[in-house]
C-alpha positions in Angstrom: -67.2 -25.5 -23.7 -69.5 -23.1 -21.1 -67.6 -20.5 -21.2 -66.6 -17.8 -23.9 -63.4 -16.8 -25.2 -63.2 -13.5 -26.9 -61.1 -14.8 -30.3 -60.1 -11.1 -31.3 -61.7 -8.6 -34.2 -59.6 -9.4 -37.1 -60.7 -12.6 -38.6 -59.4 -14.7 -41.4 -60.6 -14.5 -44.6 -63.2 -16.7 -45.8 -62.1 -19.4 -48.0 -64.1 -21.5 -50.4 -63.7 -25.5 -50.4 -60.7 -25.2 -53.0 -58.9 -22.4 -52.7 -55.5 -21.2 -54.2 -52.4 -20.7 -52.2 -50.6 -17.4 -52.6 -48.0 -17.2 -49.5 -44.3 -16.1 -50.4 -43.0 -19.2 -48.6 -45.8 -21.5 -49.9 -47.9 -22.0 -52.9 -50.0 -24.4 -54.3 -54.0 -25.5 -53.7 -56.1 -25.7 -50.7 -59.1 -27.4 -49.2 -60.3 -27.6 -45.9 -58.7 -30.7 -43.0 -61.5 -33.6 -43.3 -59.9 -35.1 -39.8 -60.2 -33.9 -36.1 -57.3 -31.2 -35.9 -59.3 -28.1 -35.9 -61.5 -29.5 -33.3 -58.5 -30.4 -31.0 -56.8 -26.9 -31.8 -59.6 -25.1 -30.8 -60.3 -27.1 -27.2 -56.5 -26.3 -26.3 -57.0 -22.4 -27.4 -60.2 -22.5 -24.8 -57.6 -24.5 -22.4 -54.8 -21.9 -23.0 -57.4 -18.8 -22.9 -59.5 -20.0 -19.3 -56.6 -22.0 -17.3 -53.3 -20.3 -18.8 -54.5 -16.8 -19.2 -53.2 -16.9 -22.7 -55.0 -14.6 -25.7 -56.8 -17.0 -27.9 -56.6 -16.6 -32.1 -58.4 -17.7 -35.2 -57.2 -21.3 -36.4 -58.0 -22.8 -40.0 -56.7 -26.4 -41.1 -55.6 -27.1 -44.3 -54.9 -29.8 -46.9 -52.4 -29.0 -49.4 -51.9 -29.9 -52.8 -50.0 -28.4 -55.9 -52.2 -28.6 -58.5 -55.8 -27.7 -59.4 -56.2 -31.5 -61.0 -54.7 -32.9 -57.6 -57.0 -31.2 -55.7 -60.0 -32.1 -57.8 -58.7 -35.7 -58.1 -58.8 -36.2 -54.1 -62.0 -34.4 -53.8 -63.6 -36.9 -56.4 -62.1 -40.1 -54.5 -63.0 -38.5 -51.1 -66.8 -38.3 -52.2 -66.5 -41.8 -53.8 -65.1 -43.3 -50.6 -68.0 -41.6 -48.5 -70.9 -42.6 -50.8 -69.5 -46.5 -51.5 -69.1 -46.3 -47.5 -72.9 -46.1 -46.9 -73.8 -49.4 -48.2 -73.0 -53.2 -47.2 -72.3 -54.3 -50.5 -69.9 -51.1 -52.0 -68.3 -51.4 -48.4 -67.1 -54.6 -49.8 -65.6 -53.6 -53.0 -63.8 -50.7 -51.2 -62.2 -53.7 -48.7 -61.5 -55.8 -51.8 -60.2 -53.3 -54.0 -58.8 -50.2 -52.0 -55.8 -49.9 -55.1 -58.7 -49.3 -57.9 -61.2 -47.5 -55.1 -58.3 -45.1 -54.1 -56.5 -44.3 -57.3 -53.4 -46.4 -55.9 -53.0 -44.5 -52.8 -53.8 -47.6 -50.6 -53.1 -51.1 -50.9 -53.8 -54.3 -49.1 -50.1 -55.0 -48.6 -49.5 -51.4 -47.4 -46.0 -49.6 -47.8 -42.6 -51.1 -48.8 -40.0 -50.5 -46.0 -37.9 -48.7 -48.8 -41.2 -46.8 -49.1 -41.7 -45.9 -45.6 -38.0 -45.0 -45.2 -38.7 -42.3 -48.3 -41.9 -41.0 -46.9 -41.7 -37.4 -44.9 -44.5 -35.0 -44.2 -44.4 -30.8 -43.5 -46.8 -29.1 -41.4 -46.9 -25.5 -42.4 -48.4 -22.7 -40.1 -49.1 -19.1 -40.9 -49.6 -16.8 -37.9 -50.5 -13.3 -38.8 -50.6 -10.8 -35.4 -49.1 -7.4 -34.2 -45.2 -6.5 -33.4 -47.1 -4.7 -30.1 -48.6 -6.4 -27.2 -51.2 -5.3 -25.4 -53.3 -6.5 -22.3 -56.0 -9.5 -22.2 -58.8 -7.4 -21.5 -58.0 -5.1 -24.7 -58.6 -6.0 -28.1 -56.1 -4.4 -31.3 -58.3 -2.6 -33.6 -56.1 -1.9 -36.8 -54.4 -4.4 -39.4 -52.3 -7.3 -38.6 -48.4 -6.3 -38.7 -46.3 -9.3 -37.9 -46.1 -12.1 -40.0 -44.6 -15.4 -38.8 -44.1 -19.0 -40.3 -43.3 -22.3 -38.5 -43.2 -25.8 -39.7 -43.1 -29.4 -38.6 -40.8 -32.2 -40.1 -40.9 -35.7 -39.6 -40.8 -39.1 -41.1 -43.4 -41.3 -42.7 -46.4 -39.6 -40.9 -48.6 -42.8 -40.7 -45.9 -45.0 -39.5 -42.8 -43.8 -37.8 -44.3 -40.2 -36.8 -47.5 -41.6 -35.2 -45.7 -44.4 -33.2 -43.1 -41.8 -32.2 -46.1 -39.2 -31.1 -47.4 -42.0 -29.4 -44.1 -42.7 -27.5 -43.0 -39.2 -27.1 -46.6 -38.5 -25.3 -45.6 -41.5 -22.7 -42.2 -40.1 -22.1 -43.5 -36.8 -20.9 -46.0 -38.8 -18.9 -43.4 -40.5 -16.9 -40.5 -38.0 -17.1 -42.1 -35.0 -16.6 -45.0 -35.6 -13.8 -44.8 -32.0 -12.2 -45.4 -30.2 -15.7 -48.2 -31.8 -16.1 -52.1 -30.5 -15.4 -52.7 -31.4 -11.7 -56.2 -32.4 -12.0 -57.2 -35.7 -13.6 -59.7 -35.6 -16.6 -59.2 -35.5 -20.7 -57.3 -33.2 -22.4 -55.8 -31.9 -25.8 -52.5 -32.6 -26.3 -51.2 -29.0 -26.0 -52.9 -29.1 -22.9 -51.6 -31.7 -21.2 -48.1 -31.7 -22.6 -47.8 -27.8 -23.3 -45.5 -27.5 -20.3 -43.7 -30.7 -20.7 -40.4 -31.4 -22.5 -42.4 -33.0 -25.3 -40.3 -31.3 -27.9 -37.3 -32.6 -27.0 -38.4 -36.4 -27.5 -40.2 -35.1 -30.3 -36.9 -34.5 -32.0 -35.5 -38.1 -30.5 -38.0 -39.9 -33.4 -36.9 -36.9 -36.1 -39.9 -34.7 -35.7 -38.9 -31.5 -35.4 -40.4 -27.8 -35.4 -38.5 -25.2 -36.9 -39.0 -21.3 -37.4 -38.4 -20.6 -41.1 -39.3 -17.0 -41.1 -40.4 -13.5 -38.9 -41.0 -10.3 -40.4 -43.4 -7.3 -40.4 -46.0 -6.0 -42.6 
């Protein structure tokens, strides 16, 4: 990115690999995303912050879990997975035996429909900020005052929510042509689709973003 964005002075808190959750609306254990998300958030804050003018903020990602064992437990397999993944011959035995090699979670066979139709997943986000706004070029220089919490719903997140991003995304290509960034090139998601009616066919496939709560400090 060559240019950069002033983020703001308040930063989150540090947080160790496992870390305990202690929000009113949410609790449980934490440890940091292992996938791409933070990347991809942080390209569309520089997108938002240099082409839409928009104040950037902080952004952590998160894995949940509700206990300390669980938490452990994935952090074990994860570390398993990566040092069997190094070699020929332990590549193998994770191919022939991903139920032993991934305490159950995966199997050759995959899901059961009745499975897949049970599966949901929740996105939680936790957006701290101030009731007053003030220009671009300023910065706020006392404690966070506004607390906001948003989530995201959906179905099986591997099979129906993925195809249904997938197809949503195409939708907004074709539907909505002048909401989209004029110049060609790659882009985030929020990006490209920030403007569009994405939400809407969002909700079409039962993915759905709702505001659970909004109060101050």
């Amino acid at each position: 990115m060559p240019n950069d964005i002033e983020n703001g002075t308040v930063i989150p808190p540090r947080r160790g690999v496992v870390w305990k959750i202690e929000e009113k609306e949410l609790q449980g254990f934490a440890i940091p995303f292992p996938g791409a998300d933070l990347s991809v958030m942080v390209r569309s804050q520089y997108y938002d912050a240099t082409v839409r003018k928009s104040r950037p903020v902080h952004l952590s990602s998160y894995f949940q879990l509700d206990t300390r064992f669980k938490t452990y437990r994935l952090i074990l397999w994860g570390a398993i997975t990566r040092a069997f993944a190094l070699a020929s011959f332990t590549r193998r035995i994770l191919l022939k035996y991903p139920d032993q090699c991934s305490f159950r979670m995966f199997k050759k066979s995959g899901p059961s429909a009745q499975q897949i139709a049970e599966a949901s997943f929740t996105y939680w986000f936790f957006g701290y900020g101030y009731k007053e706004t003030i220009p671009l070029d300023q910065q706020h220089e006392r404690k966070v005052d506004r607390k906001v919490v948003a989530t995201c719903k959906g179905p099986d997140l591997a099979y129906m929510a993925a195809s249904g991003c997938v197809l949503s995304a195409a939708l907004a290509l074709v539907k909505d042509k002048n909401n989209l960034p004029k110049e060609g090139g790659v882009y985030t998601p929020a990006a490209a689709f920030g403007d569009s009616k994405i939400y809407d066919y969002l909700a079409t496939f039962g993915i759905n973003f709702h505001l659970e709560s909004e109060y101050d400090l």
